[in-house]
PDB file of N, CA, C, O and CB in Angstrom:
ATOM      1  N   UNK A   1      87.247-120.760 -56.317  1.00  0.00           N
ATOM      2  CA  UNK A   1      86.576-120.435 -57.548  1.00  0.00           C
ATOM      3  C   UNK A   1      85.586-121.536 -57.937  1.00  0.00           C
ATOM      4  O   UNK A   1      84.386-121.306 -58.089  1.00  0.00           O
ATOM      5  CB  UNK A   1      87.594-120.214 -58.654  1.00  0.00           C
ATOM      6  N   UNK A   2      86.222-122.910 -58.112  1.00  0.00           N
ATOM      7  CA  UNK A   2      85.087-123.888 -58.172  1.00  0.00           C
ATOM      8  C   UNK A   2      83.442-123.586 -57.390  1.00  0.00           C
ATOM      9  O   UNK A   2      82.414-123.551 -58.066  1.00  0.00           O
ATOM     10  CB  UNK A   2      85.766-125.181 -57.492  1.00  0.00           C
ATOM     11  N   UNK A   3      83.459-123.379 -55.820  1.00  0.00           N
ATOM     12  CA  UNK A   3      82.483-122.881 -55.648  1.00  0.00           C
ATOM     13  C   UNK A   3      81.383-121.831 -56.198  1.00  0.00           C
ATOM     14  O   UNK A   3      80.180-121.942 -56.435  1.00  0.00           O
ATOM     15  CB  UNK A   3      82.789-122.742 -54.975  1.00  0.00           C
ATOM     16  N   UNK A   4      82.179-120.909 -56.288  1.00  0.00           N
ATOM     17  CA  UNK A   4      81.368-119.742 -57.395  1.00  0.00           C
ATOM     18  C   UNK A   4      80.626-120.524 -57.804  1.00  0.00           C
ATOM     19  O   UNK A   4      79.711-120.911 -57.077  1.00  0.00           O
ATOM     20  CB  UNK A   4      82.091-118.942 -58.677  1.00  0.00           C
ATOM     21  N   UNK A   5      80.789-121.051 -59.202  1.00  0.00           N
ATOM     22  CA  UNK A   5      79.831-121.773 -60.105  1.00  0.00           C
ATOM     23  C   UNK A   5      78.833-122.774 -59.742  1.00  0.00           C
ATOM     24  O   UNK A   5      77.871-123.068 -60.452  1.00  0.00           O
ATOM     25  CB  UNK A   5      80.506-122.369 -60.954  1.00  0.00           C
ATOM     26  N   UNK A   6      79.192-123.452 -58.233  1.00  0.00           N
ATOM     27  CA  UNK A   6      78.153-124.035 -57.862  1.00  0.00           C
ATOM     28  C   UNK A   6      77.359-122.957 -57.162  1.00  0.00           C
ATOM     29  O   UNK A   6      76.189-123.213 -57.445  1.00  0.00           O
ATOM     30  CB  UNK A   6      78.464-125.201 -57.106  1.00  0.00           C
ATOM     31  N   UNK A   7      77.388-122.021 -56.494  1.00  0.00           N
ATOM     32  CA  UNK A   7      76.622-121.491 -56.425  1.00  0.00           C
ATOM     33  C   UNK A   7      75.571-120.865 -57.692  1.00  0.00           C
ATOM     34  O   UNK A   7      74.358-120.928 -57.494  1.00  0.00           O
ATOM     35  CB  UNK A   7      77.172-120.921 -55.746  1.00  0.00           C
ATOM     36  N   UNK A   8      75.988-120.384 -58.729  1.00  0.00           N
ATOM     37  CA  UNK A   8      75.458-119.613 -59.930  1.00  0.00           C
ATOM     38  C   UNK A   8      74.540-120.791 -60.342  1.00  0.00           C
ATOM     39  O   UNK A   8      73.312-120.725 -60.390  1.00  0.00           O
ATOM     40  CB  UNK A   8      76.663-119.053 -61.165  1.00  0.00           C
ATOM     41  N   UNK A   9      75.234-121.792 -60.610  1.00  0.00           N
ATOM     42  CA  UNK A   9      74.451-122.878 -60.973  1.00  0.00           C
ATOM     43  C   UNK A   9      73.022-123.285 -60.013  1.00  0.00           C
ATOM     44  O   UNK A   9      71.957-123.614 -60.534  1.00  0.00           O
ATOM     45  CB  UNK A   9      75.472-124.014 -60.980  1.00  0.00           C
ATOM     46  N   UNK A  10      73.273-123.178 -58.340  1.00  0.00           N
ATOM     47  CA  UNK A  10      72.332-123.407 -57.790  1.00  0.00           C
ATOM     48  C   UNK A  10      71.181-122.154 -57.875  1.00  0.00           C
ATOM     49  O   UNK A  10      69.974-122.343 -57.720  1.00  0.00           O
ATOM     50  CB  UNK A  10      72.811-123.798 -56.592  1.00  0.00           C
ATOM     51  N   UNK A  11      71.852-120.747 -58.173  1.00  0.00           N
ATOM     52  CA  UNK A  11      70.688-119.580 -58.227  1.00  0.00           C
ATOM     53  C   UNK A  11      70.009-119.981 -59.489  1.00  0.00           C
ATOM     54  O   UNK A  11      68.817-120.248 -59.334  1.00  0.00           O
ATOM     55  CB  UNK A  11      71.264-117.865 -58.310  1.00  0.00           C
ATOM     56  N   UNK A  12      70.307-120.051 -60.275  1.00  0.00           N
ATOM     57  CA  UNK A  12      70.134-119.952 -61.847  1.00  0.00           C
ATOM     58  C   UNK A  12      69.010-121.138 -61.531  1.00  0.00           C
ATOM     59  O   UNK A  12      67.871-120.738 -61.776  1.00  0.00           O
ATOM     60  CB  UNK A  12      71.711-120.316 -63.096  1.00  0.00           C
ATOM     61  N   UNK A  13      69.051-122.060 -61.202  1.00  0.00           N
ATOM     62  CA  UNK A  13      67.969-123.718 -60.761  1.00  0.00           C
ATOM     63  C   UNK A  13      67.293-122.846 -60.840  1.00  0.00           C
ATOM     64  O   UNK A  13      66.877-122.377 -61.900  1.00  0.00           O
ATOM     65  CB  UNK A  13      67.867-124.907 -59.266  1.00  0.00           C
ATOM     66  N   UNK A  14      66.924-122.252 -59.185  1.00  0.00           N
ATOM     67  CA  UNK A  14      65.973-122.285 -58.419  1.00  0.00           C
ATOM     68  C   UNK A  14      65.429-120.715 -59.304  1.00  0.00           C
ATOM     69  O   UNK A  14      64.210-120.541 -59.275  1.00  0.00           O
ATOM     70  CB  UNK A  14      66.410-122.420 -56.625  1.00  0.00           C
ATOM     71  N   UNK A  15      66.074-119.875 -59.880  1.00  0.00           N
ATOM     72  CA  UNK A  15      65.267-118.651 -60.255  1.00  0.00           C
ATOM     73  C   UNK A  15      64.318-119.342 -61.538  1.00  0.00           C
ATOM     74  O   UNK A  15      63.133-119.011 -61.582  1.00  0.00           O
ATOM     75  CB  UNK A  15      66.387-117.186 -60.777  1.00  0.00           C
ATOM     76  N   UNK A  16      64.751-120.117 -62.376  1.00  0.00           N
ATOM     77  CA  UNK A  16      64.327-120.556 -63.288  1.00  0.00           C
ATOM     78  C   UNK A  16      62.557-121.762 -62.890  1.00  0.00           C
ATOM     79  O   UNK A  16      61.366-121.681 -63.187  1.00  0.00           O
ATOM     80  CB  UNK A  16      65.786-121.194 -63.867  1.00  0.00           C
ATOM     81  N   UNK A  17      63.233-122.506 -62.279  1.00  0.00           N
ATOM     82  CA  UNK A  17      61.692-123.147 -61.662  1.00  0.00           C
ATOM     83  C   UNK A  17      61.120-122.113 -60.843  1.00  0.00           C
ATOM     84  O   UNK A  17      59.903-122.254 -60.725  1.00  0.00           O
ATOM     85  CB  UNK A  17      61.805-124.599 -60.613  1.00  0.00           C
ATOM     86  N   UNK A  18      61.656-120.994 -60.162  1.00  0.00           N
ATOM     87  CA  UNK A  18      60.307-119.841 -59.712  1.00  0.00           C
ATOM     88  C   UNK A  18      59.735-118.923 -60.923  1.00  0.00           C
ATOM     89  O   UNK A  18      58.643-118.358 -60.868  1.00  0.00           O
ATOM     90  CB  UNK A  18      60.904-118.582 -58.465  1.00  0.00           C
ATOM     91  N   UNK A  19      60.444-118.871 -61.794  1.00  0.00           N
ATOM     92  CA  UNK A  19      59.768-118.127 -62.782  1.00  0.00           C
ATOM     93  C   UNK A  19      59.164-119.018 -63.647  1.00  0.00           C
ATOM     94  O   UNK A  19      58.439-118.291 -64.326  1.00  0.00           O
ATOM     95  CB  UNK A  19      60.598-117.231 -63.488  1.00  0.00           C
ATOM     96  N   UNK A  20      59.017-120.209 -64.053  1.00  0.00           N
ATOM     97  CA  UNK A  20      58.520-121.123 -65.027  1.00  0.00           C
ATOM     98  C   UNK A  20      57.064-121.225 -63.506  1.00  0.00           C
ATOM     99  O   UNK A  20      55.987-120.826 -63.949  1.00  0.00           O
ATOM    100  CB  UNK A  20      59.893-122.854 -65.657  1.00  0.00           C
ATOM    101  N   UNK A  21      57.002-121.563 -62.337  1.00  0.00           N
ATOM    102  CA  UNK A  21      56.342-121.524 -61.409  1.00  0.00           C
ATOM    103  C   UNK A  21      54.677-120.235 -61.766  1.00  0.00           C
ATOM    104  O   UNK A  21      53.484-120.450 -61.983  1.00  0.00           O
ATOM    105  CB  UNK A  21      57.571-121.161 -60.231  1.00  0.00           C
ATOM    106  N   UNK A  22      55.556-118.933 -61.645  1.00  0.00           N
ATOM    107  CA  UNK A  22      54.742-118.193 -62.017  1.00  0.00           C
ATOM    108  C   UNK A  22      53.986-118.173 -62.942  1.00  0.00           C
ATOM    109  O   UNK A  22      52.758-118.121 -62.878  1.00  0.00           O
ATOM    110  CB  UNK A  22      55.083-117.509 -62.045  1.00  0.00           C
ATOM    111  N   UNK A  23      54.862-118.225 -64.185  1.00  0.00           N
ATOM    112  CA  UNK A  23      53.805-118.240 -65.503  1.00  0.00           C
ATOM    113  C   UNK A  23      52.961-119.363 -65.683  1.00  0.00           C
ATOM    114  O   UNK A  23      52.279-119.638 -66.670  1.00  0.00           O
ATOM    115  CB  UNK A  23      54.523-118.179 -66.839  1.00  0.00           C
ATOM    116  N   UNK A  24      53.092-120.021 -64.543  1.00  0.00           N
ATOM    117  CA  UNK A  24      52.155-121.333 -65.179  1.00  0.00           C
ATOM    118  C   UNK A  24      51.178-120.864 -64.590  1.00  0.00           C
ATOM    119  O   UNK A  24      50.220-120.572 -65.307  1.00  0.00           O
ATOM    120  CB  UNK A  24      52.426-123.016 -64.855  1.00  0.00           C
ATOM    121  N   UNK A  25      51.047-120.602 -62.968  1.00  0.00           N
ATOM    122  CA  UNK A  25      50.050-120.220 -62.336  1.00  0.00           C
ATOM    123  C   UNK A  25      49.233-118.988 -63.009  1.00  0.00           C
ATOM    124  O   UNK A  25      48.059-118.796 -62.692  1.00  0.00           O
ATOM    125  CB  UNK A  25      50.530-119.978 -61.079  1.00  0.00           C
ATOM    126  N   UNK A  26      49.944-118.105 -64.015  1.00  0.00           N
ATOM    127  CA  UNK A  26      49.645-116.927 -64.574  1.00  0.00           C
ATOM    128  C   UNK A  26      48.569-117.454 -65.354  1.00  0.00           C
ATOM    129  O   UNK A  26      47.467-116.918 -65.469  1.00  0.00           O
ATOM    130  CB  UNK A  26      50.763-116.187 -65.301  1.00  0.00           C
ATOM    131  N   UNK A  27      49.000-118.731 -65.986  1.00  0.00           N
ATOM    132  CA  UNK A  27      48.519-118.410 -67.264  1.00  0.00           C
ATOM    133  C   UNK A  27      47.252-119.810 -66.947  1.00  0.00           C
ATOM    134  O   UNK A  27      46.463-120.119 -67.840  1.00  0.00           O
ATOM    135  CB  UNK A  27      49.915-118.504 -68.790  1.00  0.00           C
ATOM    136  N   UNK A  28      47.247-120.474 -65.671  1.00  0.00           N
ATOM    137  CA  UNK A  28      46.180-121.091 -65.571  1.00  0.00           C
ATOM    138  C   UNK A  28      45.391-120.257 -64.645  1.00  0.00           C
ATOM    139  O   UNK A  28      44.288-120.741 -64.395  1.00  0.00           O
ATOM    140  CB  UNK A  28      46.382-122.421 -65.213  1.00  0.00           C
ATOM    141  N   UNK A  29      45.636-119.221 -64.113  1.00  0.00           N
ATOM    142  CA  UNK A  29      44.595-118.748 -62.813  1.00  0.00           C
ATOM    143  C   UNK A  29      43.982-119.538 -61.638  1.00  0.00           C
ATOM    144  O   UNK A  29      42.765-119.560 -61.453  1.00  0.00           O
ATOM    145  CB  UNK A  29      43.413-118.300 -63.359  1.00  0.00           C
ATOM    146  N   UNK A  30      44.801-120.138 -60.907  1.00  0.00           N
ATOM    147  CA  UNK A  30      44.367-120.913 -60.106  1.00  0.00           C
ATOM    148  C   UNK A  30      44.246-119.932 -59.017  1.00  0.00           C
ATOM    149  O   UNK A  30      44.482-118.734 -59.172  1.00  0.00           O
ATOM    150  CB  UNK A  30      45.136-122.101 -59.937  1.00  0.00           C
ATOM    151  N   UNK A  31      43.892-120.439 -57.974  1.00  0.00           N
ATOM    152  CA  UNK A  31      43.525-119.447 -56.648  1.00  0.00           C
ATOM    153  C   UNK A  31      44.894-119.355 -55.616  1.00  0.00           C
ATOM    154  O   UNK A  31      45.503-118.496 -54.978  1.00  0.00           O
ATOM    155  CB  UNK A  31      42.052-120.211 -55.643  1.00  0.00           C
ATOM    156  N   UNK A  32      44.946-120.551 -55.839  1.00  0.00           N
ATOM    157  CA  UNK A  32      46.507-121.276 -55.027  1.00  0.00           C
ATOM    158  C   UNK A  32      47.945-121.349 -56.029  1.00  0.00           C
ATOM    159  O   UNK A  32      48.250-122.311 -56.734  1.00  0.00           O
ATOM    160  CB  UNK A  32      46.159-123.240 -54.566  1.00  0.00           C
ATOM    161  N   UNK A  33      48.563-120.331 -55.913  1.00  0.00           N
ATOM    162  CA  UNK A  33      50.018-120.996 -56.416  1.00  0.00           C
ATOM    163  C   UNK A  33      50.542-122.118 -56.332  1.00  0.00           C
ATOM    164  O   UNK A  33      51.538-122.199 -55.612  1.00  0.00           O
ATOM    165  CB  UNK A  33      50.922-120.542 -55.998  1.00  0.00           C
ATOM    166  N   UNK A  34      50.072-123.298 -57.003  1.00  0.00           N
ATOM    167  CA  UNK A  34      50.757-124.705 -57.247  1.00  0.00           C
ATOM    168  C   UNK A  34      51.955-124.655 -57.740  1.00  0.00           C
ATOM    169  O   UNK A  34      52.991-124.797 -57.090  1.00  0.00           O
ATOM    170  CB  UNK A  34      50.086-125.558 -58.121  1.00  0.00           C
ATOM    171  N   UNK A  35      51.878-124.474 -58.783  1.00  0.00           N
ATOM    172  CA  UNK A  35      52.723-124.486 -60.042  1.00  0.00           C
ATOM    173  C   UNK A  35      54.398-123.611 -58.826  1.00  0.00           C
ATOM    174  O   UNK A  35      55.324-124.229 -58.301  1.00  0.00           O
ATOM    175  CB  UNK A  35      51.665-123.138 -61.858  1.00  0.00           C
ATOM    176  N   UNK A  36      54.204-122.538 -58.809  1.00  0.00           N
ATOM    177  CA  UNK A  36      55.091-121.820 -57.876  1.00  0.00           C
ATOM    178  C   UNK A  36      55.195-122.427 -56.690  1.00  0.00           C
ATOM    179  O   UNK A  36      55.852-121.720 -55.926  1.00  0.00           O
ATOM    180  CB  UNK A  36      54.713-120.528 -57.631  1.00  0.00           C
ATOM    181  N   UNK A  37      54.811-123.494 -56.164  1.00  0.00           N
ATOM    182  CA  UNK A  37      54.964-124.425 -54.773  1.00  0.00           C
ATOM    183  C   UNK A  37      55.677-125.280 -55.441  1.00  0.00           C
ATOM    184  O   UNK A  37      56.777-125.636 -55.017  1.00  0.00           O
ATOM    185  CB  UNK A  37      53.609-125.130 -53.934  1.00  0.00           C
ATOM    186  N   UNK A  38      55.236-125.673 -56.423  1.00  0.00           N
ATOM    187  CA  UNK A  38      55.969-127.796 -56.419  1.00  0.00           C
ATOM    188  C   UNK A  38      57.401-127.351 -57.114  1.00  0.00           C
ATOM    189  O   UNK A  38      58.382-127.951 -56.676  1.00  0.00           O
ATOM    190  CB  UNK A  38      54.754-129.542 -58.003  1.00  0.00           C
ATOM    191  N   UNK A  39      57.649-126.305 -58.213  1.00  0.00           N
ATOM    192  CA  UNK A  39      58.419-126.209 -59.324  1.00  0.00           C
ATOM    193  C   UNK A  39      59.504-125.146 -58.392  1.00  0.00           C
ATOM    194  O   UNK A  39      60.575-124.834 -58.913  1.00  0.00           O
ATOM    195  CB  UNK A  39      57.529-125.609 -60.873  1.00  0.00           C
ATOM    196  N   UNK A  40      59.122-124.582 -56.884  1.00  0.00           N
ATOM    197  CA  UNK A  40      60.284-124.240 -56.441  1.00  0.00           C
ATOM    198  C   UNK A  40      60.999-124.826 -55.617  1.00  0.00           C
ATOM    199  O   UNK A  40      62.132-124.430 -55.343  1.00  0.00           O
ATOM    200  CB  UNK A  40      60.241-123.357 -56.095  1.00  0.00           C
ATOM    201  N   UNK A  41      60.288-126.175 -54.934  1.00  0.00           N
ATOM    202  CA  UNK A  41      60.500-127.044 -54.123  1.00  0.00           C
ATOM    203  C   UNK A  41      61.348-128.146 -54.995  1.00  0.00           C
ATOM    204  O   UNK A  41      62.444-128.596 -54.661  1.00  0.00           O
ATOM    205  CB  UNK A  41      59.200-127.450 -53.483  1.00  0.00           C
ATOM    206  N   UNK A  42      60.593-128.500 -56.219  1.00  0.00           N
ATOM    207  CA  UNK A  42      61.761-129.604 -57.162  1.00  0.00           C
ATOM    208  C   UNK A  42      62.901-128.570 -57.105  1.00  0.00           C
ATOM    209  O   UNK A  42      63.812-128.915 -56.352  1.00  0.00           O
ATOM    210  CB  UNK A  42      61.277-130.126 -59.166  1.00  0.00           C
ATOM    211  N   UNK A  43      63.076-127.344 -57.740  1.00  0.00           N
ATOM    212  CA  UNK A  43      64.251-126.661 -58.538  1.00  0.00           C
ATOM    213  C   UNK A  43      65.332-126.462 -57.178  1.00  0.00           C
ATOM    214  O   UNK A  43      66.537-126.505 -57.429  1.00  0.00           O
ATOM    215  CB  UNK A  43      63.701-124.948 -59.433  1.00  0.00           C
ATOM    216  N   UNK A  44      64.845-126.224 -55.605  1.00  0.00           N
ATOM    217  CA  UNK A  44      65.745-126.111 -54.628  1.00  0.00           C
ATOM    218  C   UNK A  44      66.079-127.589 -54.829  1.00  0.00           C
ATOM    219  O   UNK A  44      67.084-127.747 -55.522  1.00  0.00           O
ATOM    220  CB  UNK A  44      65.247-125.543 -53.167  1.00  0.00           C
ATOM    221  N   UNK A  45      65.353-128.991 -54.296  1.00  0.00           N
ATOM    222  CA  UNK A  45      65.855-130.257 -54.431  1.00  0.00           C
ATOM    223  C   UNK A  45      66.710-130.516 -55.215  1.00  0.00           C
ATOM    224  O   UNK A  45      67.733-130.979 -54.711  1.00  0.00           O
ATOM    225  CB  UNK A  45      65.121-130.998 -54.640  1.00  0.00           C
ATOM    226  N   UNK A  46      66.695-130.368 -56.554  1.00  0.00           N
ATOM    227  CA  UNK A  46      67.766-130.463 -57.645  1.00  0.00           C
ATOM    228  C   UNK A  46      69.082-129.298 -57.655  1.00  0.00           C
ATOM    229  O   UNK A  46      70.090-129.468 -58.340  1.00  0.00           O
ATOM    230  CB  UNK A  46      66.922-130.316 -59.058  1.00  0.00           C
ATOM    231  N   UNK A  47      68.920-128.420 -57.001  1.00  0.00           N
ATOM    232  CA  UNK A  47      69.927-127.387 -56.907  1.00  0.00           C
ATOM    233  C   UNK A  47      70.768-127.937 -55.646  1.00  0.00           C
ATOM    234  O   UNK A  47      71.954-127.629 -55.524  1.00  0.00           O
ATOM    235  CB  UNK A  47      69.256-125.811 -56.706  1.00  0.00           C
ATOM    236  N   UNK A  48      70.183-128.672 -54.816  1.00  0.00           N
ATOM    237  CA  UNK A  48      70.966-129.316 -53.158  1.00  0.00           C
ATOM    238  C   UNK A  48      71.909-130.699 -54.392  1.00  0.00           C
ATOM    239  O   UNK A  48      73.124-130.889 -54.355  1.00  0.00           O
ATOM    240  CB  UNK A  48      69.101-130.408 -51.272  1.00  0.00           C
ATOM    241  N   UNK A  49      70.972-131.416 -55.302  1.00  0.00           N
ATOM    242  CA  UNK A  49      71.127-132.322 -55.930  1.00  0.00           C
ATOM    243  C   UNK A  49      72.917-131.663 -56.221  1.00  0.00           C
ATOM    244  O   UNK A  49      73.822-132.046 -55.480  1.00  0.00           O
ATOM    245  CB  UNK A  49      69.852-132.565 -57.135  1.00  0.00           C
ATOM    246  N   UNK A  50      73.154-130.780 -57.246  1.00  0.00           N
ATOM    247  CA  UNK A  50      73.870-130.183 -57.634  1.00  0.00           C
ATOM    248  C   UNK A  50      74.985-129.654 -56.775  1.00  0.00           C
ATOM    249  O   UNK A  50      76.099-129.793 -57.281  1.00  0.00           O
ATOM    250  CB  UNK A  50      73.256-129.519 -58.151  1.00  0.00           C
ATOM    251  N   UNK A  51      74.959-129.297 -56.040  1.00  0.00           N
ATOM    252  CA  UNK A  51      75.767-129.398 -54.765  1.00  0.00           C
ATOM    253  C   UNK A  51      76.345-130.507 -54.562  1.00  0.00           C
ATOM    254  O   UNK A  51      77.528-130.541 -54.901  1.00  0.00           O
ATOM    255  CB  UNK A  51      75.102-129.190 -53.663  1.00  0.00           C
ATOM    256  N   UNK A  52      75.914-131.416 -54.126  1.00  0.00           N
ATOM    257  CA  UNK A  52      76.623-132.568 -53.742  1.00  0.00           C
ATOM    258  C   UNK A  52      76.824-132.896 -54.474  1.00  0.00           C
ATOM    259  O   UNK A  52      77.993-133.202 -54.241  1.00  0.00           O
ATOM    260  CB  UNK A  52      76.353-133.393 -53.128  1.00  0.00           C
ATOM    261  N   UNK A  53      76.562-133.321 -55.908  1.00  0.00           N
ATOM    262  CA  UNK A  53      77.247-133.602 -56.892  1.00  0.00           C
ATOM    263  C   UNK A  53      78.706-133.012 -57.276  1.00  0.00           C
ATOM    264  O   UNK A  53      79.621-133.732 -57.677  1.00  0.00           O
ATOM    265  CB  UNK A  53      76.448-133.397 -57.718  1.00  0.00           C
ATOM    266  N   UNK A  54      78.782-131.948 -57.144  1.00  0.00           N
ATOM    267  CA  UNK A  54      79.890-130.998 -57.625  1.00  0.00           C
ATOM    268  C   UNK A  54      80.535-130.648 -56.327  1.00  0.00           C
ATOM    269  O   UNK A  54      81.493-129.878 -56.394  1.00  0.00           O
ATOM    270  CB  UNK A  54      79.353-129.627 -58.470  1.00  0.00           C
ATOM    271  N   UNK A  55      80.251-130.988 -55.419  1.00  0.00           N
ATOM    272  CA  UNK A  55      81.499-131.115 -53.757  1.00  0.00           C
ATOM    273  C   UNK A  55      82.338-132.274 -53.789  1.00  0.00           C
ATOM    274  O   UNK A  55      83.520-132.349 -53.454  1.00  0.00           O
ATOM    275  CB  UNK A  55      80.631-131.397 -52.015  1.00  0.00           C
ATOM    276  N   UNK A  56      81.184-133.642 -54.469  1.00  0.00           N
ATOM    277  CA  UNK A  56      82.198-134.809 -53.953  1.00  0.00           C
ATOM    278  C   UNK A  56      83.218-135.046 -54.966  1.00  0.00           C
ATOM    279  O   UNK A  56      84.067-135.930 -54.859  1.00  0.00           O
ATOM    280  CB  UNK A  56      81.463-136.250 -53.666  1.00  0.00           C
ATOM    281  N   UNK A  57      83.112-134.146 -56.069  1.00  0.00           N
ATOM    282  CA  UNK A  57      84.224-134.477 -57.411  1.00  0.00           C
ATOM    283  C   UNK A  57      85.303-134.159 -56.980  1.00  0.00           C
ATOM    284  O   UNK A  57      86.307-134.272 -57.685  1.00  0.00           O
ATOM    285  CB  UNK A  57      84.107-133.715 -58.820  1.00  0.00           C
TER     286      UNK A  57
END
C-alpha cells in the first residue's frame, strides 16, 4: 500500500508540470513548446526525487 501513494504522488507531479507546461506555452504562443519541455522534465526529476525519498524511509 505504501507504494500506491508513491506512485499517485509521482502521477499527480508530472500531470501537473505538463499541464502548467501547456498553458504557459498557450498563453505565450511560442513556436516551440518550452514551457512543456523544461516543466515536464523538472516535474519527472522531482517525481524520481520523490521516489527515493519515500523508498529509503
Amino acid at each position: 500500500m505504501k507504494y500506491t501513494g508513491i506512485a499517485t504522488k509521482m502521477a499527480i507531479t508530472i500531470l501537473i508540470g505538463v499541464f502548467t507546461g501547456i498553458k504557459l506555452d498557450e498563453w505565450i504562443s511560442w513556436e516551440i513548446p518550452v514551457f512543456t519541455l523544461v516543466l515536464t522534465i523538472l516535474s519527472s526529476a522531482f517525481s524520481i526525487y520523490i521516489i527515493i525519498k519515500g523508498i529509503t524511509k
